[in-house]
FIMIGU-566030 format. One record per residue (C-alpha): residue number from 1; residue in three letters; x, y, z. Coordinates in steps of 0.02 Angstrom, whole numbers. Layout:
BEGIN
R/num/residu/xx/yy/zz
R/NUM/ALA/X/Y/Z
...
% end
This chain:
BEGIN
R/num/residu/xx/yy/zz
R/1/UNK/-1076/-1798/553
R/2/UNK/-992/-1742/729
R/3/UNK/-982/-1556/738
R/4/UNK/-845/-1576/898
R/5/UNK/-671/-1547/861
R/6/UNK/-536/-1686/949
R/7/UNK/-408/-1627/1057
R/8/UNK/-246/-1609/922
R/9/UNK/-364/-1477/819
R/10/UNK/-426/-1380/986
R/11/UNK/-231/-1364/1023
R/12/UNK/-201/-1297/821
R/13/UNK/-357/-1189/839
R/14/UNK/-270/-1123/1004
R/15/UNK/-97/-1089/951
R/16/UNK/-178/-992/805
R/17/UNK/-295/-884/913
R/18/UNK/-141/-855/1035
R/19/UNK/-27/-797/872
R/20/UNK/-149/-707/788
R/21/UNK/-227/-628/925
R/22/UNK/-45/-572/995
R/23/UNK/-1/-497/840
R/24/UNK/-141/-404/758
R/25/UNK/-227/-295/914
R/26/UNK/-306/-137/856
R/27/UNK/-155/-32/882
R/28/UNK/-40/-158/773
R/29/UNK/-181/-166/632
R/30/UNK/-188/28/617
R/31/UNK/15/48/585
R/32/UNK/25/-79/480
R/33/UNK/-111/12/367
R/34/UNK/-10/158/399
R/35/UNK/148/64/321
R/36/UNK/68/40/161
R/37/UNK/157/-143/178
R/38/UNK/88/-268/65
R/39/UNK/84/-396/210
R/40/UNK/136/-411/386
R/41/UNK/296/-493/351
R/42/UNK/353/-503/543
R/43/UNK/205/-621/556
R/44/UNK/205/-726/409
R/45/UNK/369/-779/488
R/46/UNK/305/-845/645
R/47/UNK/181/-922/531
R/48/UNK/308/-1025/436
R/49/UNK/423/-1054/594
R/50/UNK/229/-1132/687
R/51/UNK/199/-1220/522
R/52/UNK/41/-1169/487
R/53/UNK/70/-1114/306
R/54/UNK/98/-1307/274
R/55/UNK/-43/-1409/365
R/56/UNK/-113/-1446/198
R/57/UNK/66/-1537/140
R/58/UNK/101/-1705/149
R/59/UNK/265/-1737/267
R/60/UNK/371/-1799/118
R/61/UNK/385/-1655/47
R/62/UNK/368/-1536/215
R/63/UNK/210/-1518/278
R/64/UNK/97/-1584/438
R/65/UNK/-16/-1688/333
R/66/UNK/-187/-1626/417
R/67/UNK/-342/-1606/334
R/68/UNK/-469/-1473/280
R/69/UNK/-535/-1449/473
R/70/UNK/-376/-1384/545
R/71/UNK/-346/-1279/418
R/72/UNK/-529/-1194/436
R/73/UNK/-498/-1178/612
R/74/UNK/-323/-1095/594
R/75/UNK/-425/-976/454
R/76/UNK/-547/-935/560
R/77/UNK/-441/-885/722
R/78/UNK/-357/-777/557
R/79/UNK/-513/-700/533
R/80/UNK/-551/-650/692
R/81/UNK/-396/-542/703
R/82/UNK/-415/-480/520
R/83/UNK/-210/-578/504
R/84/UNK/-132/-480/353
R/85/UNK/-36/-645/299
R/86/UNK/-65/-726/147
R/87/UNK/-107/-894/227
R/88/UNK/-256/-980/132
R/89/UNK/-189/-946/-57
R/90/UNK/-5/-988/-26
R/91/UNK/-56/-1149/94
R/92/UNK/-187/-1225/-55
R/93/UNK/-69/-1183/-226
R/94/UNK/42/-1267/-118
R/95/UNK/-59/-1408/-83
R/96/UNK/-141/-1425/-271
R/97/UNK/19/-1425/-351
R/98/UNK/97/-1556/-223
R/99/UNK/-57/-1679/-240
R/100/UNK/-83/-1643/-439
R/101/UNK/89/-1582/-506
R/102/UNK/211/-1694/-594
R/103/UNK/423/-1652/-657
R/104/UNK/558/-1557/-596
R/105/UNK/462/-1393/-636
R/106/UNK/335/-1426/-516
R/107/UNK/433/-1501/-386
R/108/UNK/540/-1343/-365
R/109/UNK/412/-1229/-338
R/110/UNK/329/-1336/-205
R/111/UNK/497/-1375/-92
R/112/UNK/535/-1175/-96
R/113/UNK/348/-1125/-45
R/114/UNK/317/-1266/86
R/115/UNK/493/-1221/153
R/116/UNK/421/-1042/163
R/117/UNK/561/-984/55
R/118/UNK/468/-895/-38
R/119/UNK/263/-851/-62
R/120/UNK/150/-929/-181
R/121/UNK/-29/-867/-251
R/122/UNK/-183/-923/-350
R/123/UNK/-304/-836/-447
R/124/UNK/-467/-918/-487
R/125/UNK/-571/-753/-471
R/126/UNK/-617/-759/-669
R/127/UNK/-674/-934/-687
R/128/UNK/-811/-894/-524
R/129/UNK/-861/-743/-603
R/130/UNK/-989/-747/-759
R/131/UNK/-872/-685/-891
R/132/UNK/-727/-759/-990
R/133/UNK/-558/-766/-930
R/134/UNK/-443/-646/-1005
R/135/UNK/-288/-761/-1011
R/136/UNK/-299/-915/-1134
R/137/UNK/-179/-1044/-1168
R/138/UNK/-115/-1132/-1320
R/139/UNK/-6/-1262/-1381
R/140/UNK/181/-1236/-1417
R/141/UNK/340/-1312/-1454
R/142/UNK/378/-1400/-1295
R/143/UNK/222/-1348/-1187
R/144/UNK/115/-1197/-1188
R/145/UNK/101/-1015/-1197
R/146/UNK/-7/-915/-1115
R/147/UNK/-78/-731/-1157
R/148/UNK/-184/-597/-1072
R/149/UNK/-194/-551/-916
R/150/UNK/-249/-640/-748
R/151/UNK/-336/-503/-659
R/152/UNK/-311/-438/-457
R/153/UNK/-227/-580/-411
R/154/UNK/-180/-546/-231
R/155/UNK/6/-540/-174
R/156/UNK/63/-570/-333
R/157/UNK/205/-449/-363
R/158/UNK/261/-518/-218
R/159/UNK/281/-689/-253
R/160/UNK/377/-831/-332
R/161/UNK/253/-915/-417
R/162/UNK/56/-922/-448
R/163/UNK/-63/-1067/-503
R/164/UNK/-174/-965/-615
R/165/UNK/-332/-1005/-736
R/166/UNK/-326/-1001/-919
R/167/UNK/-445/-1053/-1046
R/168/UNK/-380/-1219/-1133
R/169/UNK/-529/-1286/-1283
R/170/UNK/-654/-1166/-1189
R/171/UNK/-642/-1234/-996
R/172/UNK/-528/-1157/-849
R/173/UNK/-388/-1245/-805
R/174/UNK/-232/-1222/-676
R/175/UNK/-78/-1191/-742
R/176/UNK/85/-1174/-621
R/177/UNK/173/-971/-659
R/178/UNK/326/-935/-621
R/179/UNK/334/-773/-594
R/180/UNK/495/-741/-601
R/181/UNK/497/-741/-801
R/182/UNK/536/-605/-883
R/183/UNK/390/-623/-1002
R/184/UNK/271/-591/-850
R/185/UNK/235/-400/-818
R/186/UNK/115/-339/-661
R/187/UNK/9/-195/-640
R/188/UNK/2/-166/-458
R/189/UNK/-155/-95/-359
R/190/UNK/-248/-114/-201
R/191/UNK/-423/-222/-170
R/192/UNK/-557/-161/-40
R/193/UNK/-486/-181/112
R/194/UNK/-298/-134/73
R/195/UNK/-227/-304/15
R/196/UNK/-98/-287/-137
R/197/UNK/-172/-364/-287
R/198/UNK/-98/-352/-462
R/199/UNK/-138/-408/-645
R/200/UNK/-38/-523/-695
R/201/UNK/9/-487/-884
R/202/UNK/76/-641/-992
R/203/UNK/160/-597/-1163
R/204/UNK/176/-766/-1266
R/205/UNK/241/-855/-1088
R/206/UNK/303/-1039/-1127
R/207/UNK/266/-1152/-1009
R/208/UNK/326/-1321/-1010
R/209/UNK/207/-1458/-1022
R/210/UNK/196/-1514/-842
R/211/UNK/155/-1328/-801
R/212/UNK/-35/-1392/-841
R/213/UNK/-122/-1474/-703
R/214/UNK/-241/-1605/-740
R/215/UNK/-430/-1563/-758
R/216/UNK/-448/-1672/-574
R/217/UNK/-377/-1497/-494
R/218/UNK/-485/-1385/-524
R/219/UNK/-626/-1471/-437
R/220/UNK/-491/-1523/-279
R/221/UNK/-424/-1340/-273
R/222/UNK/-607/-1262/-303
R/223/UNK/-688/-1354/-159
R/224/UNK/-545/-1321/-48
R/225/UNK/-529/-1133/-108
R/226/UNK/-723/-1119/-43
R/227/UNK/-700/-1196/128
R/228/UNK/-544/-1054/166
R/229/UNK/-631/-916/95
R/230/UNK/-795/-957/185
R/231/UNK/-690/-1005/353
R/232/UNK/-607/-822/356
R/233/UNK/-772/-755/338
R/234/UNK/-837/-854/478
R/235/UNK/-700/-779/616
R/236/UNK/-747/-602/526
R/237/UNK/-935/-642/585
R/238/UNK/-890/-698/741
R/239/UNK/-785/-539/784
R/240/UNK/-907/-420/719
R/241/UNK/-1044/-510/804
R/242/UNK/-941/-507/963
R/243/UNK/-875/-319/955
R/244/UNK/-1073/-268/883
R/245/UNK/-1125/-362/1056
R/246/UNK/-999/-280/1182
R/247/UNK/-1045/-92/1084
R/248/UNK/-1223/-109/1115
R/249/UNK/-1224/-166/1278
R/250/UNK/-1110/4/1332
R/251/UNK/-1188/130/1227
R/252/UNK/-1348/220/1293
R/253/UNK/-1479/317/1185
R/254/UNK/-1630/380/1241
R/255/UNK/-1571/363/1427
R/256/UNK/-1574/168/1391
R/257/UNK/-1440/52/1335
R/258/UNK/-1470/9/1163
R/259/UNK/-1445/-183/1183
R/260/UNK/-1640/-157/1287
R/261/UNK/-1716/-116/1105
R/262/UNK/-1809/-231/1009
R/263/UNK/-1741/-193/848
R/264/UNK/-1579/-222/927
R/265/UNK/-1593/-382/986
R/266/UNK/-1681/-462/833
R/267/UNK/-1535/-388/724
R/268/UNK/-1402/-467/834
R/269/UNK/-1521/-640/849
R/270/UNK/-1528/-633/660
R/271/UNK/-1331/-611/660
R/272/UNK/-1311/-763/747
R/273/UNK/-1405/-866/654
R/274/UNK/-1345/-807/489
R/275/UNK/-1178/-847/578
R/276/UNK/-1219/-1028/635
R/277/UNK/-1274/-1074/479
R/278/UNK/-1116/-1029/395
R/279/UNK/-1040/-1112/519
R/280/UNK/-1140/-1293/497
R/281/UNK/-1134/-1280/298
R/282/UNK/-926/-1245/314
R/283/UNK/-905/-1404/438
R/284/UNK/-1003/-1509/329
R/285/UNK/-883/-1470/166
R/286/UNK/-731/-1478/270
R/287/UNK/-801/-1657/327
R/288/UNK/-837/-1699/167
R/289/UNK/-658/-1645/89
R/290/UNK/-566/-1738/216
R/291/UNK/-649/-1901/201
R/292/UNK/-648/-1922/23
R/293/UNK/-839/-1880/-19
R/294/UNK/-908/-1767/-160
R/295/UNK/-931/-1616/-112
R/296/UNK/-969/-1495/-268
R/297/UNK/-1149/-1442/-215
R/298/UNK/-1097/-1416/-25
R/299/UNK/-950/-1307/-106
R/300/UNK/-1057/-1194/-198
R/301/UNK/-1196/-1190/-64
R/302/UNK/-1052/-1123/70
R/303/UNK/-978/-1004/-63
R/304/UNK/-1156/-930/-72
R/305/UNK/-1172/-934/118
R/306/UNK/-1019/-841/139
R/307/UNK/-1074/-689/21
R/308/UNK/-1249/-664/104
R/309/UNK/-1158/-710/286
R/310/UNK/-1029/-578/244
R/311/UNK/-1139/-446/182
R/312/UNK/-1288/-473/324
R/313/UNK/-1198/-482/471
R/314/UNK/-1070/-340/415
R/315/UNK/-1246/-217/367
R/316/UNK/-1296/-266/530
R/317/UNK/-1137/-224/632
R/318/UNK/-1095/-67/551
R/319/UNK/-1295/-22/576
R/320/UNK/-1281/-31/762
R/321/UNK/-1128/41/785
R/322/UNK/-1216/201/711
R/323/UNK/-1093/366/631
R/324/UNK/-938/276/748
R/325/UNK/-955/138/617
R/326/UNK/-901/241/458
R/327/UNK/-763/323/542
R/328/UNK/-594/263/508
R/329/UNK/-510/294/662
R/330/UNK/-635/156/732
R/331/UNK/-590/-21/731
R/332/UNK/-739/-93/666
R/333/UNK/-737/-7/469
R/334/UNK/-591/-167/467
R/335/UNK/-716/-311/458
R/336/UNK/-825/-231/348
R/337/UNK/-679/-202/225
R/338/UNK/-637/-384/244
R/339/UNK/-820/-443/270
R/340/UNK/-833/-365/81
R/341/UNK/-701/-420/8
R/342/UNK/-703/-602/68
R/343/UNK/-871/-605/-18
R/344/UNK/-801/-531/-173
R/345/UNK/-661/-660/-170
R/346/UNK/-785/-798/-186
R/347/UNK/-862/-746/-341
R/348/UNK/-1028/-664/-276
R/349/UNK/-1172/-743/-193
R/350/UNK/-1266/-728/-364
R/351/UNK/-1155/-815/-464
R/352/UNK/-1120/-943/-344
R/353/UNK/-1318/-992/-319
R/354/UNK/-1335/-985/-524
R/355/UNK/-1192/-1119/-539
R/356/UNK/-1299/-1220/-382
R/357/UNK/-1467/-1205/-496
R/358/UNK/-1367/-1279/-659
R/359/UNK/-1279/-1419/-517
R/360/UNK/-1454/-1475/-466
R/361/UNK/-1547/-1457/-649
R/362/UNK/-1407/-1584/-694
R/363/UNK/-1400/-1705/-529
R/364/UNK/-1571/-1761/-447
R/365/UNK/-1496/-1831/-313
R/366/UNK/-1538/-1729/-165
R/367/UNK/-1668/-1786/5
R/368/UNK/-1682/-1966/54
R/369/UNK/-1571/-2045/-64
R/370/UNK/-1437/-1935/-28
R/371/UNK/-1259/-1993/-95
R/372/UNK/-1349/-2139/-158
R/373/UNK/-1372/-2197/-326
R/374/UNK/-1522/-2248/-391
R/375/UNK/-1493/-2439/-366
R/376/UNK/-1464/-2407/-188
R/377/UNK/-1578/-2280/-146
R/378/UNK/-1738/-2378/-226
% end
């Protein structure tokens, strides 16, 4: 595969760092957790008026029609400026119910959120975790109903509509929410680093039938879902690494500057290789996505990445940056938050590497013969 990036996605991964960057300095980020908004609104419209809440869409129905890579790079210049927007959730529910969603139903929701109308959100939190999903769907006149409750789903008192995951005959699959109904309540609350979350509460909601995706998107969204969360942790990595770096190379201890210590230097060389590794295991799934190849194992391989990435690289930078590091008047407590979250967000880096074990107990198909069958390969 070629790890360089053409010259159309270096200008997308520019205009993102630029708008990002401009918008979400230190000073910014600490009054808008002073606001107690749910998301930096004032930004998220810039976002829509750049269209990058819409590379994901297919021009017919208002999109740029780019692939997986752009949007990783646009995620990870979001990252790097810890962007309160609700980019990666509203872009793919977008996307999954475009490229999977079928009626009049469907078609509404998608022409308001890719016309950044109004927001969109996903939940897929309790089909990565190792429990059962709390809301369940069952047959009715005309469609469906739904019950229970789809837990922390971020944004979602906030927006229009959700694809969520119900149980249907004991597997997870998407159904399209809107929100808007009145038998939909919300329980609103806060996840680790500050973004608004809610349970979503459904009280015998009918759905119509094309509400139900097919079982073909919740592999498409899944993959997809891993690449974005694992690309925002990336530019978290990369901004920790690169604050950790400029920190240690200004503050002295000992009469020496504590970048000369051993122990210094072999934590930051161990944060940049857990780093790079993310970042060659994230490039290979987005590859894979946007040319059509499988890419189940390399999902759950970069969802594990991003956990242990997230949680290694954050121990180390909050580590080196000593007391300064817990205090909340200090910039860097911000990627830890995130750093944390992110990793929460993909299910856990144990219950990602479980579902990897039962992937390759099932499909012998790894090494030489790679994407081969056994024809081919022998």
């Amino acid at each position: 595969m070629d790890f360089n990036i053409d010259e159309d996605q270096a200008a997308i991964a520019d205009m993102a760092s630029r708008l990002f960057s401009e918008q979400c300095d230190d000073t910014r980020l600490a009054a808008f957790d002073r606001s107690g908004e749910p998301y930096d609104a004032d930004l998220w419209r810039k976002v829509v008026e750049t269209g990058l809440h819409a590379l994901l869409l297919d021009a017919d129905v208002g999109g740029s029609g780019l692939g997986m890579t752009e949007l990783m790079l646009v995620l990870q210049a979001q990252g790097r400026a810890l962007a309160p927007v609700p980019l990666w959730r509203h872009q793919l529910a977008t996307a999954a119910l475009a490229a999977h969603g079928q009626g009049e139903f469907n078609a509404r929701l998608v022409a308001g959120a890719a016309a950044g109308e109004f927001l969109a959100t996903l939940s897929m939190e309790g089909a990565w975790q190792s429990r059962d999903l709390l809301l369940r769907a069952t047959p009715c006149a005309g469609g469906w109903q739904l019950d229970g409750t789809a837990q922390a789903v971020p944004l979602a008192a906030q927006s229009r509509w959700a694809l969520l995951a119900a149980t249907v005959d004991g597997r997870a699959r998407l159904f399209a929410v809107d929100l808007a109904n009145p038998a939909v309540g919300f329980v609103e609350g806060h996840h680790t680093h500050g973004e608004s979350v809610a349970d979503i509460v459904c009280t015998r909601l009918a759905l119509p039938v094309e509400a139900l995706l097919p079982v073909v998107a919740w592999p498409w969204l899944e993959q997809r879902a891993c690449a974005a969360v694992a690309a925002l942790q990336l530019g978290v990595s990369e901004e920790q690494l690169r604050r950790t770096a400029e920190y240690v190379g200004e503050r002295r201890q000992f009469d020496r500057v504590i970048a000369t210590f051993q122990a210094a230097q072999m934590q930051m060389a161990d944060g940049y290789i857990h780093r790079e590794t993310l970042r060659s295991s994230l490039m290979q799934l987005c590859y894979r996505i946007d040319v059509g190849l499988d890419a189940a194992p390399q999902a759950l391989a970069t969802k594990f990445l991003a956990s242990e990435v997230g949680h290694r690289v954050g121990h180390m930078a909050q580590h080196l940056h000593g007391g300064i590091g817990v205090d909340t008047t200090y910039p860097i407590h911000r990627y830890q938050l995130w750093s944390r979250a992110l990793g929460l967000a993909a299910g856990g880096a144990n219950s990602a590497l479980a579902r990897l074990g039962d992937w390759l107990a099932d499909n012998d198909c790894l090494g030489w013969k790679y994407d081969l069958d056994e024809p081919a390969a022998a």
